[in-house]
Backbone as CSV, one residue per row, in Angstrom:
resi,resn,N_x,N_y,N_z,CA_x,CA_y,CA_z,C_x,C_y,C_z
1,UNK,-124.220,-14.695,106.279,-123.375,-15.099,107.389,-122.185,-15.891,106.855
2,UNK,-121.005,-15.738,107.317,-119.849,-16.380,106.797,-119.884,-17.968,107.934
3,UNK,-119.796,-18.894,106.462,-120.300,-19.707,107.097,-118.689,-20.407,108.172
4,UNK,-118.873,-22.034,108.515,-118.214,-22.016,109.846,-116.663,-22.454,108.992
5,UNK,-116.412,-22.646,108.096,-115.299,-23.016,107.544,-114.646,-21.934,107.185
6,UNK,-115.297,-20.568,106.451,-114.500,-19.463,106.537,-113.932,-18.914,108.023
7,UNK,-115.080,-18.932,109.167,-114.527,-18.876,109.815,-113.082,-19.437,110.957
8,UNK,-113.260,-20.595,110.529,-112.087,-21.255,110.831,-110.703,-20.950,109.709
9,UNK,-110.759,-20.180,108.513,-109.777,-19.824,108.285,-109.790,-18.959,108.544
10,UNK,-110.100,-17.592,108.826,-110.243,-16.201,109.289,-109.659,-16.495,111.353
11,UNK,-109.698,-17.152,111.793,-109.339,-17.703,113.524,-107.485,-18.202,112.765
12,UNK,-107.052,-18.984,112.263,-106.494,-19.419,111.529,-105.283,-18.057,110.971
13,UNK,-106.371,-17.511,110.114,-105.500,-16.458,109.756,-105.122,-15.122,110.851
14,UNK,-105.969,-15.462,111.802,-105.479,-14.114,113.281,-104.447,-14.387,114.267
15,UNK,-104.295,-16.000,114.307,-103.287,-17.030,115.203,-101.821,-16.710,114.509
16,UNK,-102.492,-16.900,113.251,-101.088,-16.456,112.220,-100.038,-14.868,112.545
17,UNK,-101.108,-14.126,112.354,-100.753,-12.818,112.453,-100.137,-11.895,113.888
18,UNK,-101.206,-12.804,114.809,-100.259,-12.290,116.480,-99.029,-12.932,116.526
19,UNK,-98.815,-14.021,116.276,-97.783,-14.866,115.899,-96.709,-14.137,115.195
20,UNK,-96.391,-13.712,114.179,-95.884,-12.737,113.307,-95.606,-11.483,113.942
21,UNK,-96.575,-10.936,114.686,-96.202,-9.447,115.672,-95.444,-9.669,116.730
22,UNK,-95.262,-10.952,117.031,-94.328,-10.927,118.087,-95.297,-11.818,119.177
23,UNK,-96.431,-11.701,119.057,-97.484,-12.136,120.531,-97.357,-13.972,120.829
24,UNK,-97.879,-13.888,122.067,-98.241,-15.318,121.917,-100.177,-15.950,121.824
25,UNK,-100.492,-16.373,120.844,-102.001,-16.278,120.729,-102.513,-16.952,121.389
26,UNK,-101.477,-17.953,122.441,-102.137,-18.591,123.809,-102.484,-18.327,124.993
27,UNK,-101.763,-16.837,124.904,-101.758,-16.158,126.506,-103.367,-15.562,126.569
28,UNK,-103.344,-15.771,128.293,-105.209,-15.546,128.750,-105.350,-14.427,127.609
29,UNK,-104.824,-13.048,128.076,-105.753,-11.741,126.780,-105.918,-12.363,125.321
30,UNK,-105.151,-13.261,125.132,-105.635,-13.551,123.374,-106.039,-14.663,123.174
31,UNK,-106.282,-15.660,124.140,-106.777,-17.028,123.604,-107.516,-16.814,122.957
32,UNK,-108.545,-15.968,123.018,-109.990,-15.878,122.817,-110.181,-14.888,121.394
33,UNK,-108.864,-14.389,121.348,-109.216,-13.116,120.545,-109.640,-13.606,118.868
34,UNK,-108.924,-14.956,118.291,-108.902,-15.017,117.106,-110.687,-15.616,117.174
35,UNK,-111.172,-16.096,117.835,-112.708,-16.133,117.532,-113.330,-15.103,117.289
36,UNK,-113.242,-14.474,118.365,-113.969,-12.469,118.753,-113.325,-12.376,117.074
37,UNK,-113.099,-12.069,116.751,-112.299,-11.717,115.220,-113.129,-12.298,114.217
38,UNK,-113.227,-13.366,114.415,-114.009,-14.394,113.338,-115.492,-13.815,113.687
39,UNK,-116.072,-13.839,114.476,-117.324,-13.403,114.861,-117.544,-12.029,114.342
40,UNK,-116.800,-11.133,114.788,-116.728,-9.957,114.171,-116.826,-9.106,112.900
41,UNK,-115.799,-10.302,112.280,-116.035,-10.038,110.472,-117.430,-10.760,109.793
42,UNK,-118.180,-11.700,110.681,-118.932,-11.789,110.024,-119.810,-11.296,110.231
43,UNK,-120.004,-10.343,111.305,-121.227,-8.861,111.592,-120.836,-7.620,110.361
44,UNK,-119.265,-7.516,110.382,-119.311,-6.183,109.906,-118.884,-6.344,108.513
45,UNK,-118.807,-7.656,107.785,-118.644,-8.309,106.243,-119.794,-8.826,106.144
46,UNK,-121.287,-8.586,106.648,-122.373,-9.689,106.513,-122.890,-9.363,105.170
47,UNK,-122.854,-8.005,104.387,-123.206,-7.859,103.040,-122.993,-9.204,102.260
48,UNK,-121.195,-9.238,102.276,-120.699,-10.357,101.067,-121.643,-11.791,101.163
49,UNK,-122.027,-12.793,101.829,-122.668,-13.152,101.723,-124.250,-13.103,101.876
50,UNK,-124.582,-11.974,102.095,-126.083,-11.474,101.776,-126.594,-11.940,100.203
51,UNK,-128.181,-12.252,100.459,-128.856,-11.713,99.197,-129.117,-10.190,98.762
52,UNK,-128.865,-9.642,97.830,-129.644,-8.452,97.462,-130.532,-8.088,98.203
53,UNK,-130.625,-6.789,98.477,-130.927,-5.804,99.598,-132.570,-6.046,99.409
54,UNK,-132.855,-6.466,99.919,-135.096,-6.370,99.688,-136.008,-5.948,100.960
55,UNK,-135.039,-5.846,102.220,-135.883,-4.911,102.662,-136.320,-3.724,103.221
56,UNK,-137.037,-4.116,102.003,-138.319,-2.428,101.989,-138.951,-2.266,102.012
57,UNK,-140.381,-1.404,102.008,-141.719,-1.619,101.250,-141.857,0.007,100.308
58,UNK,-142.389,-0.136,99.366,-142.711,0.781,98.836,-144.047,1.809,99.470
59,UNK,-144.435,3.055,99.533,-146.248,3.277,99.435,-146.025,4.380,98.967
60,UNK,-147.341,4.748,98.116,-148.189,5.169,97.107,-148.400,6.603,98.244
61,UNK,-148.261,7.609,97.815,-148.615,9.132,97.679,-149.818,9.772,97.079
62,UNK,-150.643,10.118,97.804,-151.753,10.983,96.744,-151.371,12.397,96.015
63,UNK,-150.725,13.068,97.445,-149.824,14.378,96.546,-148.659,14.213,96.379
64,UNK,-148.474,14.794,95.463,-146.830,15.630,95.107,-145.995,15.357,96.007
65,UNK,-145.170,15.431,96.338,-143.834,14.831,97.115,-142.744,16.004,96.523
66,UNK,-142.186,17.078,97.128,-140.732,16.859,96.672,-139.661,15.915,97.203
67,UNK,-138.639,17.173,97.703,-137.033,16.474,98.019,-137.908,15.842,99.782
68,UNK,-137.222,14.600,99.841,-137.776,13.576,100.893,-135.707,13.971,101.578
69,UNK,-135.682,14.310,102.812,-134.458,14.200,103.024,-134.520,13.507,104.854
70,UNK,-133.095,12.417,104.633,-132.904,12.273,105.778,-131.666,12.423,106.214
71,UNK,-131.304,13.056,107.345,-130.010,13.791,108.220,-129.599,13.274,109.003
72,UNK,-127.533,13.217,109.044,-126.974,12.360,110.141,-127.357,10.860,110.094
73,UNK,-127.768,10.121,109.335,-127.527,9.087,109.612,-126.312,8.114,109.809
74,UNK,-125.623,7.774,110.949,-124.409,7.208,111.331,-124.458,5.992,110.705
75,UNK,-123.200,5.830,110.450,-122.635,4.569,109.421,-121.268,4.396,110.368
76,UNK,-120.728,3.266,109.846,-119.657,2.372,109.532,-119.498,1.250,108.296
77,UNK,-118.363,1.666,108.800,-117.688,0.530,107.659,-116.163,-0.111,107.357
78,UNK,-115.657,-0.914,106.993,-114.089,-1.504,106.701,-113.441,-0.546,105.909
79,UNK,-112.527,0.024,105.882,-111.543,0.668,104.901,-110.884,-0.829,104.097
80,UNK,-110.958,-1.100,102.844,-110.778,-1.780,102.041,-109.048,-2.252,102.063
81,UNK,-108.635,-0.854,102.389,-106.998,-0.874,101.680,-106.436,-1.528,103.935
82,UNK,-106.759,-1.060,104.647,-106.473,-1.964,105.796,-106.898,-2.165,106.706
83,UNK,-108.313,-2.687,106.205,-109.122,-2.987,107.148,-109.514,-2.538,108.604
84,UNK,-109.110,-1.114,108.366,-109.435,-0.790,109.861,-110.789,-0.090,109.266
85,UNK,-111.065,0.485,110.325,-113.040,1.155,110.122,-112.682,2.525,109.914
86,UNK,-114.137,3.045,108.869,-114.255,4.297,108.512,-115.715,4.411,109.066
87,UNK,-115.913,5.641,109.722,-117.583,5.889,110.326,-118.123,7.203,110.521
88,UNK,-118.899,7.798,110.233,-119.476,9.204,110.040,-121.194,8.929,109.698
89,UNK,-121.429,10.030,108.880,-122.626,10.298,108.890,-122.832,10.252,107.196
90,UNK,-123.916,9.745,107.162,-124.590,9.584,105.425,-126.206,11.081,105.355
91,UNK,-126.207,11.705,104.762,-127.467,12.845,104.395,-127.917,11.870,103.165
92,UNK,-129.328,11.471,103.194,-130.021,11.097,101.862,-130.900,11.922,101.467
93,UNK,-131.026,12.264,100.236,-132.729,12.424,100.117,-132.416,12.494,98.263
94,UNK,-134.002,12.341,98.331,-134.594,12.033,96.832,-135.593,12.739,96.558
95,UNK,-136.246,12.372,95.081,-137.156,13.184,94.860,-138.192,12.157,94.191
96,UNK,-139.497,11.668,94.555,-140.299,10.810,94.612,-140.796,10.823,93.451
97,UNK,-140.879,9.774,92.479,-141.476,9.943,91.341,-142.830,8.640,91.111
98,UNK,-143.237,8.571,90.320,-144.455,7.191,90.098,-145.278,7.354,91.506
99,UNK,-145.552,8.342,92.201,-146.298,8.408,93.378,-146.039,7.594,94.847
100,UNK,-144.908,6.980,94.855,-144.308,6.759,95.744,-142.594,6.648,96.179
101,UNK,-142.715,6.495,97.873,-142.223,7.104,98.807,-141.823,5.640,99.172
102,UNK,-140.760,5.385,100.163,-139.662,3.952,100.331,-140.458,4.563,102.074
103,UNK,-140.117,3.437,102.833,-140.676,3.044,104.241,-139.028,3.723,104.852
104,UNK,-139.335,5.263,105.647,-138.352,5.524,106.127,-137.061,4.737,106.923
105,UNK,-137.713,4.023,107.590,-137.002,3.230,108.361,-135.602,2.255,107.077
106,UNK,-136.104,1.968,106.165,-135.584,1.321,105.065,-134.332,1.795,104.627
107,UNK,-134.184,3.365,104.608,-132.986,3.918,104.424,-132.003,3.940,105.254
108,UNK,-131.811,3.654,106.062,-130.968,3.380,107.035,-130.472,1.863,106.978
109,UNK,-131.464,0.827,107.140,-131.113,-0.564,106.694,-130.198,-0.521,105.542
110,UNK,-130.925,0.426,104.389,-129.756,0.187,102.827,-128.716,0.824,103.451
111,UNK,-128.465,1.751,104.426,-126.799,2.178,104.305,-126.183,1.316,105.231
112,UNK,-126.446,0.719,105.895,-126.250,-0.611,106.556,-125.494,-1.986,105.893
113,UNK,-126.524,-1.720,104.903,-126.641,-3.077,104.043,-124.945,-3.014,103.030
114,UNK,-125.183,-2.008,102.498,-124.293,-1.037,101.898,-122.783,-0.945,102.603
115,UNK,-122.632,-0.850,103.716,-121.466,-0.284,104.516,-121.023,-2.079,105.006
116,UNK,-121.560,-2.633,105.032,-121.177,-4.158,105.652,-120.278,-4.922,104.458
117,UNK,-119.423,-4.440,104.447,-118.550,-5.281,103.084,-117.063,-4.763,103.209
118,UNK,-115.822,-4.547,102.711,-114.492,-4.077,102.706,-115.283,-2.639,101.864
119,UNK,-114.927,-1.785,101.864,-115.337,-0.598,100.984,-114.324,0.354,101.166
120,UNK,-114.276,1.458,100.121,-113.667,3.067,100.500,-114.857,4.074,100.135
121,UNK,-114.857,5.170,100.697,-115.390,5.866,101.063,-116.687,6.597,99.673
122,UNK,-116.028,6.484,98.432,-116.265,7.554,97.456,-117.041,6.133,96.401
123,UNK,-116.673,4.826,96.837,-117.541,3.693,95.981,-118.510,3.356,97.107
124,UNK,-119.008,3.290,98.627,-119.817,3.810,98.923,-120.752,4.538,98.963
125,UNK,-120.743,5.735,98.854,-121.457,7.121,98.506,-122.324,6.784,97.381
126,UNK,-121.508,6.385,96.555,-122.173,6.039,94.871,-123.352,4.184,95.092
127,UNK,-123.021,3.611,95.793,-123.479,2.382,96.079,-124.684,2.328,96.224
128,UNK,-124.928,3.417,97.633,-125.820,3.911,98.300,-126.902,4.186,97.456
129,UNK,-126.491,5.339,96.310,-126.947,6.286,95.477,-128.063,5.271,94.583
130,UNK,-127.409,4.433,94.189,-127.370,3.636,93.356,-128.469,3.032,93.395
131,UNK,-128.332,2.043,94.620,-129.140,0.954,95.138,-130.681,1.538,95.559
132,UNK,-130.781,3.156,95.854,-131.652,3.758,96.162,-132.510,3.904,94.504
133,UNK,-131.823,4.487,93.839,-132.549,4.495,92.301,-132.852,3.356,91.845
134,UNK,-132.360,1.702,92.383,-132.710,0.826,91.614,-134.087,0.279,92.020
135,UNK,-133.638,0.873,93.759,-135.288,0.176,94.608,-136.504,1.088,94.067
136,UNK,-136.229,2.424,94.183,-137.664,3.211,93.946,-137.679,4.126,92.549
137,UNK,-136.473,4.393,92.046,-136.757,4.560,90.482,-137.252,6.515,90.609
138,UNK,-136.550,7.435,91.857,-136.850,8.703,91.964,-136.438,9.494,90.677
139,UNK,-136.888,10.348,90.897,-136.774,11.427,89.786,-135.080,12.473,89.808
140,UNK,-134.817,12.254,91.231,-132.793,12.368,91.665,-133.050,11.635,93.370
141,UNK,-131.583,11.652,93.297,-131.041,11.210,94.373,-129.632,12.389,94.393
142,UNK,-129.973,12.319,96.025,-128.737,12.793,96.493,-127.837,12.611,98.034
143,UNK,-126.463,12.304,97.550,-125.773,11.358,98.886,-124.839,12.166,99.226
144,UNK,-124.574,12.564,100.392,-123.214,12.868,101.188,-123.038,12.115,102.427
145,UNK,-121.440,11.668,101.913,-121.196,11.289,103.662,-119.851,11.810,104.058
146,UNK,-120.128,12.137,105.329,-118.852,12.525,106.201,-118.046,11.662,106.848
147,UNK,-117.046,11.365,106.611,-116.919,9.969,107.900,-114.682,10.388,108.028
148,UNK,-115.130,9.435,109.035,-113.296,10.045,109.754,-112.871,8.320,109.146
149,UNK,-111.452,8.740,109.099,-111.270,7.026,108.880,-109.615,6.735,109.699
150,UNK,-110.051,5.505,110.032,-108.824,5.109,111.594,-107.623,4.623,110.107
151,UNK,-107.485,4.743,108.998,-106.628,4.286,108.465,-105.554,5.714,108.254
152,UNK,-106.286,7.123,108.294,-105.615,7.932,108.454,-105.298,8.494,110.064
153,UNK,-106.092,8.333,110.629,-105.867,8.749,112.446,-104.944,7.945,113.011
154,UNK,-104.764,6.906,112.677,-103.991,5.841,113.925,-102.867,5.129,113.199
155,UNK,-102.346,5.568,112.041,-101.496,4.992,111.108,-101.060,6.186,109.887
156,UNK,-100.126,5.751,109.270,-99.541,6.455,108.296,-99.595,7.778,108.356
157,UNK,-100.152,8.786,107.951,-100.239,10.133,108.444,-100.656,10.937,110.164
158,UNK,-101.015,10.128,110.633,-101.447,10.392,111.564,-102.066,11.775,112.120
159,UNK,-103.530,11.914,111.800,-104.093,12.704,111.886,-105.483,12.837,112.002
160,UNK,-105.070,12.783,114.008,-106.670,11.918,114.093,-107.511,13.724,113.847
161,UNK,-109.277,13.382,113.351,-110.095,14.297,113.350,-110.279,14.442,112.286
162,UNK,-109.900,14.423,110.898,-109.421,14.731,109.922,-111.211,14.001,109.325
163,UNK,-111.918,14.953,108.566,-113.160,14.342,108.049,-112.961,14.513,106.771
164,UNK,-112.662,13.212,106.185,-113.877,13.043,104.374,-115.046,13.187,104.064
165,UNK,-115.554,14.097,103.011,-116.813,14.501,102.543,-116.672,13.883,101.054
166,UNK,-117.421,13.249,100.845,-117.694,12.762,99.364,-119.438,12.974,99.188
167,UNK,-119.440,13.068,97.917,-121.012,13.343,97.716,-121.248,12.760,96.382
168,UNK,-122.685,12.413,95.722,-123.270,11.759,94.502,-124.576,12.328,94.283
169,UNK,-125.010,13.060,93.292,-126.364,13.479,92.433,-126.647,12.684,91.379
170,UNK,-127.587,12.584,91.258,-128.140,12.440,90.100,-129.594,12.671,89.941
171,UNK,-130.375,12.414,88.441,-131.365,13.824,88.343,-131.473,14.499,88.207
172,UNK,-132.374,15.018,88.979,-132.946,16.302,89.293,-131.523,16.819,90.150
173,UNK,-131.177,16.521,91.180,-130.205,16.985,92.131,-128.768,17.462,91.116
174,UNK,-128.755,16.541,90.086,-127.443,17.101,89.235,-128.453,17.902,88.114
175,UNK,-128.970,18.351,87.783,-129.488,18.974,86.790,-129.608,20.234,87.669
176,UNK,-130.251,20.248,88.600,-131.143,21.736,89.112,-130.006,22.207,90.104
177,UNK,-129.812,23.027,89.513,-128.226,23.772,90.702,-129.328,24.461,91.745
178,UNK,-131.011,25.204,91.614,-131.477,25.501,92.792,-131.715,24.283,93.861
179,UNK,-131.799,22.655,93.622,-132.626,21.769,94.263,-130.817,21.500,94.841
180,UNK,-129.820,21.381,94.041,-128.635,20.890,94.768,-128.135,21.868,95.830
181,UNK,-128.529,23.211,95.865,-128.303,24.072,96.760,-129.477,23.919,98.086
182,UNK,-130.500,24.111,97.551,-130.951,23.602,99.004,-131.212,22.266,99.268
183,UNK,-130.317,21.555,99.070,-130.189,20.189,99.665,-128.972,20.769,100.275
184,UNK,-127.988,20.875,99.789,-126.733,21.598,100.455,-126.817,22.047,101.842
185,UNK,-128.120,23.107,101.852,-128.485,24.620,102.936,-129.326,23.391,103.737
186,UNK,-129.982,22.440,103.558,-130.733,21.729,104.244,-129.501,20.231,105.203
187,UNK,-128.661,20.245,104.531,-127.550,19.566,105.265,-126.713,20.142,106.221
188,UNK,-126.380,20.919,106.076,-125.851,22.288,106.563,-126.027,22.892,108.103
189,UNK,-127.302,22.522,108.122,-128.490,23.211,109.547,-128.256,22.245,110.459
């Protein structure tokens, strides 16, 4: 949580900025706004002051496991370069090694965990990837996300609809061109 002194420069720094656009940051619609702001960044920046991501639970498999995949999971996140939001969909899946399997629910928290910070799109993807091999140690991982971003829709090029696909293997998923294809055909559907 950003504690109450950042937030008072972040209120501080929004008074500044309507100020600068021309506004007045006293009138009824904005009195209020440079708090809502401060409050805000510290929901959707709550990573930066986070501890390291821990929750999870691991469990133990009696059989074999392959590719574990989960679909559409919706994200957000800050576009780094101006802070407006990027949001789409993350595809995970892995391939279970040492006889266990991560507590489904968990993967979603890490892209959560993951997406709560300033980011771009393609050091995301890899973050994700990452943080997944460090918690359970699979045999591959594999990440795609789709996401639209308001820094290209509502500014500079202007072109709202417009989807980024970035993706990350490793493993098995970058080694086996059959396992990266049907992860592909299994995203796909």
């Amino acid at each position: 949580m950003i504690d109450e002194d950042k937030q008072a420069k972040i209120r501080h720094a929004v008074r500044e900025i309507l100020t600068a656009v021309g506004e007045d940051p006293d009138r009824p619609g904005l009195v209020e706004t440079p708090d809502r702001v401060a409050r805000m960044y510290a929901e959707v920046f709550a990573t930066k002051t986070a501890a390291p991501f821990d929750n999870y639970k691991l469990f133990k498999v009696t059989e074999p496991t392959e590719m574990v995949l989960l679909k559409d999971i919706p994200f957000y996140s800050m576009c780094e370069h101006h802070l407006l939001p990027f949001f789409g969909t993350v595809q995970v899946a892995y391939v279970p090694q040492h006889d266990q399997v991560i507590g489904l629910s968990k993967i979603p928290r890490l892209i959560d965990y993951c997406s709560q910070q300033p980011n771009v799109q393609e050091r995301l993807t890899v973050t994700i990837a990452k943080e997944l091999q460090r918690i359970l140690d699979p045999a591959g991982v594999a990440i795609s996300i789709t996401a639209r971003h308001m820094c290209m829709e509502m500014r500079g090029v202007n072109k709202p609809g417009v989807q980024t696909e970035s993706s990350y293997y490793s493993g098995q998923f970058r080694d086996d061109l059959d396992l990266k294809r049907e992860f592909l055909q299994r995203i796909a559907k």
